[in-house]
Jmol script that loads the backbone (N, CA, C; Angstrom):
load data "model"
ATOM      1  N   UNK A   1       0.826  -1.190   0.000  1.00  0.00           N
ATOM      2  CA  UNK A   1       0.000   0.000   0.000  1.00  0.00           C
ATOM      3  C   UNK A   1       0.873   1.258   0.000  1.00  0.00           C
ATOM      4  N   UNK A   2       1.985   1.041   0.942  1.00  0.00           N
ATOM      5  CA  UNK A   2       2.758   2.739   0.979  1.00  0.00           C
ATOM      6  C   UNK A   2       3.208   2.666  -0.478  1.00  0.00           C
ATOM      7  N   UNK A   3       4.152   1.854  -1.210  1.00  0.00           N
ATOM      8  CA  UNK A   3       4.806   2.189  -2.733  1.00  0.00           C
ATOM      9  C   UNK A   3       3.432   2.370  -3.529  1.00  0.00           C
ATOM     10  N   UNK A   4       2.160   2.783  -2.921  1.00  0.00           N
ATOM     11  CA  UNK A   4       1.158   2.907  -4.040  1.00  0.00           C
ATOM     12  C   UNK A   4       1.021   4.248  -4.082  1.00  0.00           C
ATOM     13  N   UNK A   5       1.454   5.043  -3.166  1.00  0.00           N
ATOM     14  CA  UNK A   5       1.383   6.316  -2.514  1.00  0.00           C
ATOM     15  C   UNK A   5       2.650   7.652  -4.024  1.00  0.00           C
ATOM     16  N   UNK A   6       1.892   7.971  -4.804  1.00  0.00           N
ATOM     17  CA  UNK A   6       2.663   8.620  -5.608  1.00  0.00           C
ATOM     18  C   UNK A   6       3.599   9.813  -5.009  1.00  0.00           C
ATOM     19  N   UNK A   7       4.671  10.261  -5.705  1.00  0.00           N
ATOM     20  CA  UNK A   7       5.493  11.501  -5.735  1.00  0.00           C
ATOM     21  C   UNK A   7       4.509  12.630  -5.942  1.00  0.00           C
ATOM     22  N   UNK A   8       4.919  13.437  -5.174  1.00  0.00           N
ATOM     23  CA  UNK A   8       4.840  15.311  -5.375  1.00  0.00           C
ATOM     24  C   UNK A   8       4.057  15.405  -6.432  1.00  0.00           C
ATOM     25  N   UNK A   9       4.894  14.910  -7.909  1.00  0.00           N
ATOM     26  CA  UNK A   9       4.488  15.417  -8.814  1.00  0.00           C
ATOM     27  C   UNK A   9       3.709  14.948  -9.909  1.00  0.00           C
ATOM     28  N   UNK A  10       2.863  13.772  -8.869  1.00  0.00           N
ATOM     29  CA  UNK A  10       1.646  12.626  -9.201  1.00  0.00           C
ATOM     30  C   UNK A  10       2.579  11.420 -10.075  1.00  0.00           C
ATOM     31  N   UNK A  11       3.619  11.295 -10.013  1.00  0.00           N
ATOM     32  CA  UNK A  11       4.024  10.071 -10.492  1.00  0.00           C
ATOM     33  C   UNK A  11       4.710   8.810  -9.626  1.00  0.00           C
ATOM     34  N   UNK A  12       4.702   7.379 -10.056  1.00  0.00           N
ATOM     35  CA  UNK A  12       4.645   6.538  -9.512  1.00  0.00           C
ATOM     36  C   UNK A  12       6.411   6.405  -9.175  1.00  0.00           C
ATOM     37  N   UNK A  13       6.441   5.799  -8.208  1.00  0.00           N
ATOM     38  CA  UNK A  13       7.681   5.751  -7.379  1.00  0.00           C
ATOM     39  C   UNK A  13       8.920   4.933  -8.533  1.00  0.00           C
ATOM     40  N   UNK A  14       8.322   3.871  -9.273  1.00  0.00           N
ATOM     41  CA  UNK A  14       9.185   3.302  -9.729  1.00  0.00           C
ATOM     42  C   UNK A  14       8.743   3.695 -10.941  1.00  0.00           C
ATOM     43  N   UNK A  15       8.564   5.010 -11.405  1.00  0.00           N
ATOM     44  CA  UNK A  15       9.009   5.840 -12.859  1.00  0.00           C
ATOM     45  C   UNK A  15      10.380   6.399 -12.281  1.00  0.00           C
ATOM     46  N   UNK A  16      11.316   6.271 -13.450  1.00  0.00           N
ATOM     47  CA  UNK A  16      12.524   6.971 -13.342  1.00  0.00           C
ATOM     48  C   UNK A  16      12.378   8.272 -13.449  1.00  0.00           C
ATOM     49  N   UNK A  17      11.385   8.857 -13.998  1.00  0.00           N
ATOM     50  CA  UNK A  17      11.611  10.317 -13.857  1.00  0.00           C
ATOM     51  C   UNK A  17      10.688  11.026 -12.400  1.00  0.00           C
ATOM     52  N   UNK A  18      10.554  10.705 -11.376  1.00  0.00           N
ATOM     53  CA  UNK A  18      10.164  10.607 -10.489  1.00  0.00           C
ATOM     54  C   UNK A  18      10.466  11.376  -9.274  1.00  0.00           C
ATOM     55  N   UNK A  19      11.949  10.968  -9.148  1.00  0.00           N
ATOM     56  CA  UNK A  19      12.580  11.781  -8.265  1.00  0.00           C
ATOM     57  C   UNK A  19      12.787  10.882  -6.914  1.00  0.00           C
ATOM     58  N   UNK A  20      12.207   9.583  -7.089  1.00  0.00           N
ATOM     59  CA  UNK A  20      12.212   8.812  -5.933  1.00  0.00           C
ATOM     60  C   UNK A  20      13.609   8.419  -5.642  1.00  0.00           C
ATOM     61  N   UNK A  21      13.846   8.620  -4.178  1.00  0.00           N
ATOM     62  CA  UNK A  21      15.044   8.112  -3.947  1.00  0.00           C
ATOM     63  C   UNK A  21      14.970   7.106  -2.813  1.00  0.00           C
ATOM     64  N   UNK A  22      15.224   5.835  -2.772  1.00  0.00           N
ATOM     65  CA  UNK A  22      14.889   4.438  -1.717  1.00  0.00           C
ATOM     66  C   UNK A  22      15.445   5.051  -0.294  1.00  0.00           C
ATOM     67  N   UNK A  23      16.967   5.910  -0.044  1.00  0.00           N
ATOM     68  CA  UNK A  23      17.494   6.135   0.893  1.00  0.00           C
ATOM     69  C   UNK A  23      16.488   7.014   1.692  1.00  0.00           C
ATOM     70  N   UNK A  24      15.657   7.545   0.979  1.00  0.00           N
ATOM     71  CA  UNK A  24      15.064   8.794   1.879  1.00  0.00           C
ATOM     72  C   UNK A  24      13.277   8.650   1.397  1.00  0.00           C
ATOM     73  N   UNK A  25      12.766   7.051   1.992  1.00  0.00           N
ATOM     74  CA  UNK A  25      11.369   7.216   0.912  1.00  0.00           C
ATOM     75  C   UNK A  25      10.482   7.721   0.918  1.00  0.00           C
ATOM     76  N   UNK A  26      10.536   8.571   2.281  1.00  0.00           N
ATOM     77  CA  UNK A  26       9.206   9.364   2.512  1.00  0.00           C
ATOM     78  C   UNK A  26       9.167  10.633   2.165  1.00  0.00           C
ATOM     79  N   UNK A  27      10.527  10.906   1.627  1.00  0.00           N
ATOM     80  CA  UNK A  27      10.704  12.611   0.651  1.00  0.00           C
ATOM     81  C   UNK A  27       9.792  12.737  -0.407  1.00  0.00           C
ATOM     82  N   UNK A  28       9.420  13.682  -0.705  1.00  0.00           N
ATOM     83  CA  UNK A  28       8.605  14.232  -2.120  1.00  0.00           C
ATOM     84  C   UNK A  28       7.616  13.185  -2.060  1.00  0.00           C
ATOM     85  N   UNK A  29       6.401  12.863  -1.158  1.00  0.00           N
ATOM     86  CA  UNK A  29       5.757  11.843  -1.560  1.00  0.00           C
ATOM     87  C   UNK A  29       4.470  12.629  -1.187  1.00  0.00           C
ATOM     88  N   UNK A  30       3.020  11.964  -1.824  1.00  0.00           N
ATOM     89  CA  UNK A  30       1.944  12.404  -1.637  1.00  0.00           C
ATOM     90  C   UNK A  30       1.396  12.544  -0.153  1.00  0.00           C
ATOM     91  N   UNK A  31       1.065  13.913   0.152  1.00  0.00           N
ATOM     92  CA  UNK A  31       1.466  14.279   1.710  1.00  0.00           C
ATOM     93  C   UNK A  31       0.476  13.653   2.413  1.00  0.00           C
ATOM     94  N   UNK A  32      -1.148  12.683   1.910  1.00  0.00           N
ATOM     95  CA  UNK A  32      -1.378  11.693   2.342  1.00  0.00           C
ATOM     96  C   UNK A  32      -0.731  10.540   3.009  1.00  0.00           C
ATOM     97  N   UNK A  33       0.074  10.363   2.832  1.00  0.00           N
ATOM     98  CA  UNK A  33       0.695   9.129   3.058  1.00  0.00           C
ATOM     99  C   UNK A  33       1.372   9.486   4.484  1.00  0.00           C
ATOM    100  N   UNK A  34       2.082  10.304   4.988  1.00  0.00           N
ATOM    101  CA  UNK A  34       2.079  10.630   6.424  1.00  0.00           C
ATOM    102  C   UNK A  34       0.649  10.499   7.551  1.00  0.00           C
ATOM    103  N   UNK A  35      -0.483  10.957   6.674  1.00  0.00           N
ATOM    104  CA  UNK A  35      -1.764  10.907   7.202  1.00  0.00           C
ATOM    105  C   UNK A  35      -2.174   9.753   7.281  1.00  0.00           C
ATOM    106  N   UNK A  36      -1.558   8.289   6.642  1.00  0.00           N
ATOM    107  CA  UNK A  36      -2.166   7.167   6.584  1.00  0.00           C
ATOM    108  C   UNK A  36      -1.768   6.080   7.195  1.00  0.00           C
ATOM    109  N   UNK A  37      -0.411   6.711   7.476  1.00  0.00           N
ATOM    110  CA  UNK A  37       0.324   5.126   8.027  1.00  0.00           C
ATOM    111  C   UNK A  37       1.179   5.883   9.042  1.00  0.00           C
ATOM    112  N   UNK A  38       1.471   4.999  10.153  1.00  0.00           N
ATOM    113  CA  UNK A  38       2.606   5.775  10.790  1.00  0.00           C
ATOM    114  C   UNK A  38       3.990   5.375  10.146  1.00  0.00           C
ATOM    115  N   UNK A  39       4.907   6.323   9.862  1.00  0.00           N
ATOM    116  CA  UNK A  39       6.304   6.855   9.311  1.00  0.00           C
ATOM    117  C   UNK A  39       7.279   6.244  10.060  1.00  0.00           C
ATOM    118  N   UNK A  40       8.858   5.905  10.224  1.00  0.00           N
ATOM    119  CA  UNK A  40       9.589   6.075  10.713  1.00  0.00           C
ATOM    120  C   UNK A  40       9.863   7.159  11.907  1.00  0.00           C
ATOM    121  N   UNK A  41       9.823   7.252  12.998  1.00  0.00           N
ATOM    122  CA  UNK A  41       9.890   8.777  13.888  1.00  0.00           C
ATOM    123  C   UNK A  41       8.884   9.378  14.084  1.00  0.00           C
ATOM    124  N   UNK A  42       7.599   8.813  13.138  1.00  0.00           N
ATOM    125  CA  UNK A  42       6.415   9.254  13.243  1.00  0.00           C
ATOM    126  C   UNK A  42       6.217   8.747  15.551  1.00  0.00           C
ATOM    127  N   UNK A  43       5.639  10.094  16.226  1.00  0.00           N
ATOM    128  CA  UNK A  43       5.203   9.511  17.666  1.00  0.00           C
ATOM    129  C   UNK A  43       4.043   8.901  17.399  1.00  0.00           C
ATOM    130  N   UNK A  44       4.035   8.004  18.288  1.00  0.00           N
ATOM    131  CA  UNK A  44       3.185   7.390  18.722  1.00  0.00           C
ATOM    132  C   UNK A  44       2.153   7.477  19.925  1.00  0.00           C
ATOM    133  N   UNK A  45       1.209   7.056  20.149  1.00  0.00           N
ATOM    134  CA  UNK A  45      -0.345   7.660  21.588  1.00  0.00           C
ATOM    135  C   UNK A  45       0.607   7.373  22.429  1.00  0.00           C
ATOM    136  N   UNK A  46       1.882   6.601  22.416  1.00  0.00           N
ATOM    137  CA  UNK A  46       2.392   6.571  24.099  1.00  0.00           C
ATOM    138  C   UNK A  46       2.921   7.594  24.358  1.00  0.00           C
ATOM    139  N   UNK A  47       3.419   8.246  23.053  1.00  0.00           N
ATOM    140  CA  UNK A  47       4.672   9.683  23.584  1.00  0.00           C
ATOM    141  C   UNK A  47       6.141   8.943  23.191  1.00  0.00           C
ATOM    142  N   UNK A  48       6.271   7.742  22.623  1.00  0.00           N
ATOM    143  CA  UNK A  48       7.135   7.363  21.740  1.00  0.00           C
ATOM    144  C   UNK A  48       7.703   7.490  20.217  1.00  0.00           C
ATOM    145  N   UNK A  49       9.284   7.067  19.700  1.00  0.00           N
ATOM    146  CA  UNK A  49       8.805   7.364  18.504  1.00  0.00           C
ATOM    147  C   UNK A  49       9.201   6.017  17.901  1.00  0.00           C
ATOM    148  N   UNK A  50       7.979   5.992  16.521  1.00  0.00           N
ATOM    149  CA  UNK A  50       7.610   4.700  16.178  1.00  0.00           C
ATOM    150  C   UNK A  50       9.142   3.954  15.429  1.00  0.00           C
ATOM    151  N   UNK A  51       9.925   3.414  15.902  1.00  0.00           N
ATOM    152  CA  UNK A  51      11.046   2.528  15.170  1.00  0.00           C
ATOM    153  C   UNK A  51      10.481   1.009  14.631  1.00  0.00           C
ATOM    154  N   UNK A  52      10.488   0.919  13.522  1.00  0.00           N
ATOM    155  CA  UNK A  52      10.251  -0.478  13.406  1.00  0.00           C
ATOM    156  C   UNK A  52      11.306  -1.372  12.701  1.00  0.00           C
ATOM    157  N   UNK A  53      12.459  -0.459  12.768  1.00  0.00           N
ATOM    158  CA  UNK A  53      13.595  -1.387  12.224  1.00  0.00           C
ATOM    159  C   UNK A  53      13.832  -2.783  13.201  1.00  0.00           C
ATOM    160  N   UNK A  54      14.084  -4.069  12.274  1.00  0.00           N
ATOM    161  CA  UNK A  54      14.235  -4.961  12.641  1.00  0.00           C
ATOM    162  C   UNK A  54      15.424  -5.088  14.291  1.00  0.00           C
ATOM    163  N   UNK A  55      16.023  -3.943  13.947  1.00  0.00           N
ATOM    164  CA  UNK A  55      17.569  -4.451  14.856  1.00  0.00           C
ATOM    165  C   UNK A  55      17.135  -2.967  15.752  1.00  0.00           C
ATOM    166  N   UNK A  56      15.750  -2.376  16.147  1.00  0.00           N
ATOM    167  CA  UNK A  56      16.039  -1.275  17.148  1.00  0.00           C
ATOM    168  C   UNK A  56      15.817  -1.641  18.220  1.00  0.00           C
ATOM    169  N   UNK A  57      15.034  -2.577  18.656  1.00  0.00           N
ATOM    170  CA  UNK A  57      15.054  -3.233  20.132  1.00  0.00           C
ATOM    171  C   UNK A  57      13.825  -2.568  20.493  1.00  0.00           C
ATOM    172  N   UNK A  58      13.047  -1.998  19.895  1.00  0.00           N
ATOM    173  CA  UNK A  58      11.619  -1.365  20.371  1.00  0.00           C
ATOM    174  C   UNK A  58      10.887  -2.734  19.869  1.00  0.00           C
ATOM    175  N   UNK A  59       9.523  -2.428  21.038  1.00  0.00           N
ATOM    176  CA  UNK A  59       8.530  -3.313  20.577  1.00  0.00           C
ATOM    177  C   UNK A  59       7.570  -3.114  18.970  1.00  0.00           C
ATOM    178  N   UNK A  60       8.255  -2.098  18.396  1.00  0.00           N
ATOM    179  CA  UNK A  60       7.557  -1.638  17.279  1.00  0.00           C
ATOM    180  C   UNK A  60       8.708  -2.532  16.571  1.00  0.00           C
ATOM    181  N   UNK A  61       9.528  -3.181  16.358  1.00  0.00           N
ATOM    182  CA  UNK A  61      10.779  -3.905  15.889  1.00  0.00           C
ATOM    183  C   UNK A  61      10.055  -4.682  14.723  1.00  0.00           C
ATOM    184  N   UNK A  62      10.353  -5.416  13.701  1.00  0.00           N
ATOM    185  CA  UNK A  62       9.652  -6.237  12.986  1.00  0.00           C
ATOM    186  C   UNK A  62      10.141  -7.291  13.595  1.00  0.00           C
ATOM    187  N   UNK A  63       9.242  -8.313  13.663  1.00  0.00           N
ATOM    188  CA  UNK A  63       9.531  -9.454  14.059  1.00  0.00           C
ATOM    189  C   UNK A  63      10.140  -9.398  15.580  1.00  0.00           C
ATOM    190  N   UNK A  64       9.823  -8.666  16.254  1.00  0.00           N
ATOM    191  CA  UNK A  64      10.369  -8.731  18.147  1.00  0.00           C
ATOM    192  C   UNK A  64       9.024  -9.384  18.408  1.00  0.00           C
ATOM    193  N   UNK A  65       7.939  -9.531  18.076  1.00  0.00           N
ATOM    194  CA  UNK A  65       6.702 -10.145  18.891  1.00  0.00           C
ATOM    195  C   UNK A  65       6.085 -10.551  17.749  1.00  0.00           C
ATOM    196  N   UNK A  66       4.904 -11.206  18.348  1.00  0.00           N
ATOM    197  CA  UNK A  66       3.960 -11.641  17.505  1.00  0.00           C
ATOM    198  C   UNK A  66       2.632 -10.280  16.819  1.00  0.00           C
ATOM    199  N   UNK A  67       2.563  -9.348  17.536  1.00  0.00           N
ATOM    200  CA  UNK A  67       1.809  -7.833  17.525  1.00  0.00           C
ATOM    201  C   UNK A  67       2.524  -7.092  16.699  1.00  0.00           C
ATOM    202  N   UNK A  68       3.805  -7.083  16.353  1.00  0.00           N
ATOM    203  CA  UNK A  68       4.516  -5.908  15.722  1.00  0.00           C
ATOM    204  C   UNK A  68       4.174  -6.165  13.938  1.00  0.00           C
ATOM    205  N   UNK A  69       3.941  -5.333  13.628  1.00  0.00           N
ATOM    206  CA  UNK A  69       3.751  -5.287  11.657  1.00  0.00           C
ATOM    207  C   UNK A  69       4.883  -6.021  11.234  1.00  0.00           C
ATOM    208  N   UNK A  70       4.701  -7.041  10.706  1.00  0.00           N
ATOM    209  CA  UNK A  70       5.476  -7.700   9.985  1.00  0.00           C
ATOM    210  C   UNK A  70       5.848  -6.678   8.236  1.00  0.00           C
ATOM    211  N   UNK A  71       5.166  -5.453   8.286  1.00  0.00           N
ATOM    212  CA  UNK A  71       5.820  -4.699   7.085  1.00  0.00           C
ATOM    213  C   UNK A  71       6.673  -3.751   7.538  1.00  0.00           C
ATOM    214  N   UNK A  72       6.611  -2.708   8.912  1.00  0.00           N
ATOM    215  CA  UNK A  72       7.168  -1.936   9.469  1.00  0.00           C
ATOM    216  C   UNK A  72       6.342  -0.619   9.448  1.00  0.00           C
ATOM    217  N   UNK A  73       4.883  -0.822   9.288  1.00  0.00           N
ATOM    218  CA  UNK A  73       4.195   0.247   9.126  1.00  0.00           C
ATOM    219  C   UNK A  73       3.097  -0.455   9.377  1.00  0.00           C
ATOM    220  N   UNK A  74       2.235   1.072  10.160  1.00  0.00           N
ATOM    221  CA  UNK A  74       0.670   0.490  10.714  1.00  0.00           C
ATOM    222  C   UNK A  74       0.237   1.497  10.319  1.00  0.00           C
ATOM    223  N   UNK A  75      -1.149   1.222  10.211  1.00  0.00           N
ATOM    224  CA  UNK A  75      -2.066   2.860   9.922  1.00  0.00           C
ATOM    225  C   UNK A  75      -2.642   3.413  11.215  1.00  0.00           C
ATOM    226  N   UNK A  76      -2.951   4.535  10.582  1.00  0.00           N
ATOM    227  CA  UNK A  76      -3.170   5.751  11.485  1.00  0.00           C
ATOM    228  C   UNK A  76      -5.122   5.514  11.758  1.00  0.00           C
ATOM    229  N   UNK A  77      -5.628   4.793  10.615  1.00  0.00           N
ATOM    230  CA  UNK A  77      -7.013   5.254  10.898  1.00  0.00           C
ATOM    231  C   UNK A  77      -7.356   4.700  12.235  1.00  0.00           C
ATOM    232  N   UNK A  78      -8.456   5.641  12.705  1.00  0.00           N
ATOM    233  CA  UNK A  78      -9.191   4.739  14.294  1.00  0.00           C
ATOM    234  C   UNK A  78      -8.157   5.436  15.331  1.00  0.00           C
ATOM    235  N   UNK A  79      -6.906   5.874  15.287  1.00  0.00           N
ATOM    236  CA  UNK A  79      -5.982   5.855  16.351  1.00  0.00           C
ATOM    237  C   UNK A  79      -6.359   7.615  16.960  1.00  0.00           C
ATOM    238  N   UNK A  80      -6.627   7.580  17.875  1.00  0.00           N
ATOM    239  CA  UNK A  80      -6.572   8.842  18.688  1.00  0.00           C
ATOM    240  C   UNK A  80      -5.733   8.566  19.971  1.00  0.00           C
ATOM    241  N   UNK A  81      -4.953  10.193  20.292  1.00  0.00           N
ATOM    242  CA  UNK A  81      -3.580  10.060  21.393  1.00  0.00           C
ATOM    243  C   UNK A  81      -4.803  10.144  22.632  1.00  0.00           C
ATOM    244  N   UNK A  82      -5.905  10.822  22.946  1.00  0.00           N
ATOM    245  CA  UNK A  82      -6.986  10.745  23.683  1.00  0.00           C
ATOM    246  C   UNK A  82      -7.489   9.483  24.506  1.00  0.00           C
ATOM    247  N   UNK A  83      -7.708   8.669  23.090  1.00  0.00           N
ATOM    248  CA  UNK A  83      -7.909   7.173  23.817  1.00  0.00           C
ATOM    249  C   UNK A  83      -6.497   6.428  24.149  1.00  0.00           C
ATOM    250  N   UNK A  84      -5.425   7.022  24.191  1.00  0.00           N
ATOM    251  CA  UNK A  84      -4.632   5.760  24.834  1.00  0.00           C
ATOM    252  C   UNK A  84      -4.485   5.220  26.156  1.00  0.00           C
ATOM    253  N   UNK A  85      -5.251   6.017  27.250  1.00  0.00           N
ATOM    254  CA  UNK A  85      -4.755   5.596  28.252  1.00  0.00           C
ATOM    255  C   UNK A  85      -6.247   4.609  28.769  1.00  0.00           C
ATOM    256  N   UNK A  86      -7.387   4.840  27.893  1.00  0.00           N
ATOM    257  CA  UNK A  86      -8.387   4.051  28.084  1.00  0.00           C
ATOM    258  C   UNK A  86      -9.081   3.511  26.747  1.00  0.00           C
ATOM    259  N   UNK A  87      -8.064   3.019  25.670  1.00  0.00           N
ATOM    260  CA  UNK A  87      -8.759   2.669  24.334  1.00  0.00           C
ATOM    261  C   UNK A  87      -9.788   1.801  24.463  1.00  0.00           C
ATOM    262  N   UNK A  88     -10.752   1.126  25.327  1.00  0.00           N
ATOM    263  CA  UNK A  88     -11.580   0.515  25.493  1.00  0.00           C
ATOM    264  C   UNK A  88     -12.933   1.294  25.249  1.00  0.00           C
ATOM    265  N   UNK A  89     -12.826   2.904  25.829  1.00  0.00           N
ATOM    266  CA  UNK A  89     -13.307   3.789  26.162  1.00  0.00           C
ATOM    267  C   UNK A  89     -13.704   4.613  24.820  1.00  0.00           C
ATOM    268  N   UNK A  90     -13.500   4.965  23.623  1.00  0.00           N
ATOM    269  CA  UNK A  90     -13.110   5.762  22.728  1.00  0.00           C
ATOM    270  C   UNK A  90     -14.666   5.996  22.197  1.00  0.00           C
ATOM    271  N   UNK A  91     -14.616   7.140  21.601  1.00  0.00           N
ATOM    272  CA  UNK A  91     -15.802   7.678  21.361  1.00  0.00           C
ATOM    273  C   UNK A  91     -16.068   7.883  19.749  1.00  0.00           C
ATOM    274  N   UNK A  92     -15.034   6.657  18.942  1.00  0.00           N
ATOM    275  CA  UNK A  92     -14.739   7.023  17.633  1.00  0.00           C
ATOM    276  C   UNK A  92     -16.333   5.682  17.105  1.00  0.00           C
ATOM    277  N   UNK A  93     -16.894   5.691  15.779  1.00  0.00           N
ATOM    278  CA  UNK A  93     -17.717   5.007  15.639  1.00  0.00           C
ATOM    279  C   UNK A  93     -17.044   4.030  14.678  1.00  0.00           C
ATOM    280  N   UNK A  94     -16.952   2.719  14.295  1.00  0.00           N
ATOM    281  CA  UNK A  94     -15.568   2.052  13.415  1.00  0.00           C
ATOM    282  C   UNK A  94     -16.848   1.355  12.930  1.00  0.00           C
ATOM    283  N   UNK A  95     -16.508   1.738  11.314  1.00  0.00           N
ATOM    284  CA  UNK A  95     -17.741   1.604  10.610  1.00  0.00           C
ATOM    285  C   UNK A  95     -17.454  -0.193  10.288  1.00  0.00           C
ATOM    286  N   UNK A  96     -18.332  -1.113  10.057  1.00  0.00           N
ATOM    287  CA  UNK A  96     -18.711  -2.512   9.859  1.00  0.00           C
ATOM    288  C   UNK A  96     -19.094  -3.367   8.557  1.00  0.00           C
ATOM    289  N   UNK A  97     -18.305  -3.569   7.855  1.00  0.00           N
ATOM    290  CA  UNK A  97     -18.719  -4.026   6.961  1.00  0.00           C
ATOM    291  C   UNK A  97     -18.921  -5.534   7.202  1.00  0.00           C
ATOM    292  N   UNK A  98     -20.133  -6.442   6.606  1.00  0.00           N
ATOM    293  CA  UNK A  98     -20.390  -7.844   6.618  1.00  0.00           C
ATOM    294  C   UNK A  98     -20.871  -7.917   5.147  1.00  0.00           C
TER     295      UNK A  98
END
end "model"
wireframe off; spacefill off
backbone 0.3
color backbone group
């Protein structure tokens, strides 16, 4: 889903004329995509910041637990910093599809 997320200048990441660069992938990208997923450094409802590199020793780590994103990215929808200390509690409505 994130490499679906186009460049700045509406083109796809793996067009060469693009501007995409792998070292830095969240540069020049459709400014949705911060809004959708949490980022590298992006904080987190604890007051943390989100690492999900395999070798950082955070519980956000890939592969440190069975809970952590096995891609290194989670989304943002549903998440309010409000409900973290009682997410049971939340006053958001999470729509149902069957």
């Amino acid at each position: 889903m994130v490499d679906t997320y186009e460049t700045l200048d509406g083109k796809l990441i793996t067009d060469a004329a693009s501007g995409y660069n792998p070292a830095t992938p969240y540069a020049n990208r459709d400014t949705r995509l911060k809004y959708s997923v949490f980022l590298e450094g992006d904080i987190l409802p604890s007051g943390i910041a989100f690492k999900p590199q395999p070798t950082s020793g955070t519980a956000d780590a890939v592969g440190s637990t069975y809970i952590a994103s096995t891609t290194g990215f989670n989304i943002k929808k549903y998440i309010i910093n409000d409900d973290y200390a009682n997410p049971v509690n939340s006053g958001i409505n999470i729509v149902l599809l069957r």
